[in-house]
N, C-alpha and C positions, 0 to 999 in steps of 0.2 A: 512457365511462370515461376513454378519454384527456383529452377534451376537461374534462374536471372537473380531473385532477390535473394539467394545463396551467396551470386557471386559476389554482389553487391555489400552485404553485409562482410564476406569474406575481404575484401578488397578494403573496407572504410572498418576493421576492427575496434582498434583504440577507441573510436568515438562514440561508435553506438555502445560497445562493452559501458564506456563513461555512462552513458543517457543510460543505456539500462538497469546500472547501478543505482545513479542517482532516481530512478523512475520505482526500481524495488524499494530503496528506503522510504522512500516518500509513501507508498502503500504499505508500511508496514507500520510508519510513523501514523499512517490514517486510521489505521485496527488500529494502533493502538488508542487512539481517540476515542473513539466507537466503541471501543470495550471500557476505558473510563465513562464516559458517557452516562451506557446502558446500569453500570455499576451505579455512578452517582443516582442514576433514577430512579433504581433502582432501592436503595438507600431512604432514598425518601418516599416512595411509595411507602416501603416499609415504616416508619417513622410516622408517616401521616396513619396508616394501619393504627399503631400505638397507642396514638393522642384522640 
């Protein structure tokens, strides 16, 4: 099994390298969401705390 989807990925490089790229930014652009997020909620937790 390994040794098939080795070849396979070796064989179709460019493309998947592409989708993989484009597949990391896209989860990195998502943390980064999720950590503004958590922050803004954070924020206002805080703030409601205050008042």
């Amino acid at each position: 099994m390994n040794v098939g989807v080795r070849s396979k990925t070796t064989s179709n490089y460019l493309p998947t390298g592409r989708m993989t790229l484009l597949l990391n930014n896209a989860l990195v652009m998502f943390k980064c969401l999720l950590t503004m997020v958590k922050i803004i909620d954070g924020l206002s937790l805080y703030l409601a705390d205050l008042a």
